[in-house]
N, C-alpha and C positions, 0 to 999 in steps of 0.2 A: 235750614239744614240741607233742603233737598240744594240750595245754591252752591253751600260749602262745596259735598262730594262734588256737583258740576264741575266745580272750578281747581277742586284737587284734582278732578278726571284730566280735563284740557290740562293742565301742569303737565301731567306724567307723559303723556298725550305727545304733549309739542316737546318734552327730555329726549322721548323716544326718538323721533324722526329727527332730531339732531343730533345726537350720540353716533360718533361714528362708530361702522359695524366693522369687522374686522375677521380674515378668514387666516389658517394657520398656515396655509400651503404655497408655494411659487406656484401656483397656478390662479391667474386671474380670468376672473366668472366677471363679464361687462352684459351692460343689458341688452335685450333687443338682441342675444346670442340664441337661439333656437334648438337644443335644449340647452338652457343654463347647467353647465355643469362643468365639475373640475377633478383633479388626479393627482391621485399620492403613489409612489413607489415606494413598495416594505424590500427591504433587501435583507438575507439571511444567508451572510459566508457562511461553509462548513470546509475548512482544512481537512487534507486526507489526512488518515489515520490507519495507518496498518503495521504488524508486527509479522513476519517472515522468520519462521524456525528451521535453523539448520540443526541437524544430529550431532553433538560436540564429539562421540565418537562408533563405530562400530566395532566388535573383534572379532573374524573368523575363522579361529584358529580350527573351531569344530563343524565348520560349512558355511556356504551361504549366508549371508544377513541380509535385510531387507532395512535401507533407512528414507523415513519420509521428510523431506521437504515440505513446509507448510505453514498459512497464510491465513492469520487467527479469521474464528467465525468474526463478523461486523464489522469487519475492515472498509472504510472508506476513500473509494479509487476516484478518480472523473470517471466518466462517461467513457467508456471505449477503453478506460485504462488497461494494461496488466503489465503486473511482478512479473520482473525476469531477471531469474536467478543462472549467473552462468560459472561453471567449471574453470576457475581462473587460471590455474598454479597448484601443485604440487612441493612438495617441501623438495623431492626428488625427480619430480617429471615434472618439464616443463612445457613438452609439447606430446603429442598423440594419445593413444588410447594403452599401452604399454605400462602401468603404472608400479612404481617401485618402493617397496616398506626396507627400511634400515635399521638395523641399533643403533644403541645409543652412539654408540662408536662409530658407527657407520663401515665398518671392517666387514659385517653380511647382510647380503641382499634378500630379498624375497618379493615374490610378482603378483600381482593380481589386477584382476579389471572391473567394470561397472558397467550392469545393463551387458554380462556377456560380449563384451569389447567393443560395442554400440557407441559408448561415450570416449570423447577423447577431450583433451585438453581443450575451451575455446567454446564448447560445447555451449546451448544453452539447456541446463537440467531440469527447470521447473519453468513454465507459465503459466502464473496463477491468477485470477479475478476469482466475483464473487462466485459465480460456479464453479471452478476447478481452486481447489483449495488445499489440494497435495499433489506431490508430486513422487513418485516412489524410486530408488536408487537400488539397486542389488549391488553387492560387492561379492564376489572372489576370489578362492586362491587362482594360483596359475603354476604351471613349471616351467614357464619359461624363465625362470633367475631361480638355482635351487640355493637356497639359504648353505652359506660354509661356517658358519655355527649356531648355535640351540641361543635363545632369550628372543626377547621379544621385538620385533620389527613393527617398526610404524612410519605414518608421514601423514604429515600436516596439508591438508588439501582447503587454499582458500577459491571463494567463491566472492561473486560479487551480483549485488542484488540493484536493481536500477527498473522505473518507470517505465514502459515506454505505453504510448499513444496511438491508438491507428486512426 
């Protein structure tokens, strides 16, 4: 009996040192390397991911309004990134800080500005990352265009939002 296991032992024994051994990685471990060892790289994309809320609209027909610009919590920038949100275009001004509400008809005018005549067309409104996550707008009447008739005056003010990098 004691001979059998013997000779079951040497079997398994001499399978072993022949069975080739086999490692999972492009990295090869040769012998007589001093420390034997080898390297895997884990790699984990993450796509930026952010959402930039503009106000679809303000009305201050009774003062002042205040609208935020803003750049949801958990947004995912690069490194260094940020939102920049800039004052593109007006439906009715296309250049300065002068800005002009119409009817429908566009037959009367009426004026107002933003930021106190601070902002002008071209402008950048908002730079947001993860610490700065709003950005706040004031809108105004003004007299400089008195309205020559009663209804409601407006203008479509687009913006455009874009990366940048430092």
């Amino acid at each position: 009996m004691k001979k059998l296991i013997s000779g079951i032992s040497a079997l398994l024994t001499a399978a072993m040192l022949i069975a080739p051994m086999s490692a999972f990685a492009d990295t090869e471990i040769k012998p007589d390397t001093i420390p034997p060892e080898g390297g895997l790289t884990v790699k984990y994309d993450v796509d930026p991911s952010y959402t930039v809320t503009i106000p679809a609209g303000v009305d201050i027909t009774t003062g002042d309004k205040t609208a935020s610009i803003t750049l949801n919590e958990g947004a995912l920038l690069a490194e260094g990134a940020k939102i920049e949100v800039v004052l593109d275009k007006g439906a009715y001004t296309t250049t300065g800080n002068a800005f002009t509400a119409k009817t429908a008809s566009g037959n009367s005018s009426a004026s107002y500005q933003i930021n106190g005549g601070d902002v002008k067309v071209g402008d950048v409104v908002a730079s947001l990352d993860k610490d700065t996550l709003s950005a706040d707008l004031t809108f105004s009447r003004t007299t400089t265009i008195t309205p020559t008739y009663a209804g409601t005056h407006s203008e479509v003010l687009t913006f455009k939002v874009s990366v940048k990098t430092s």
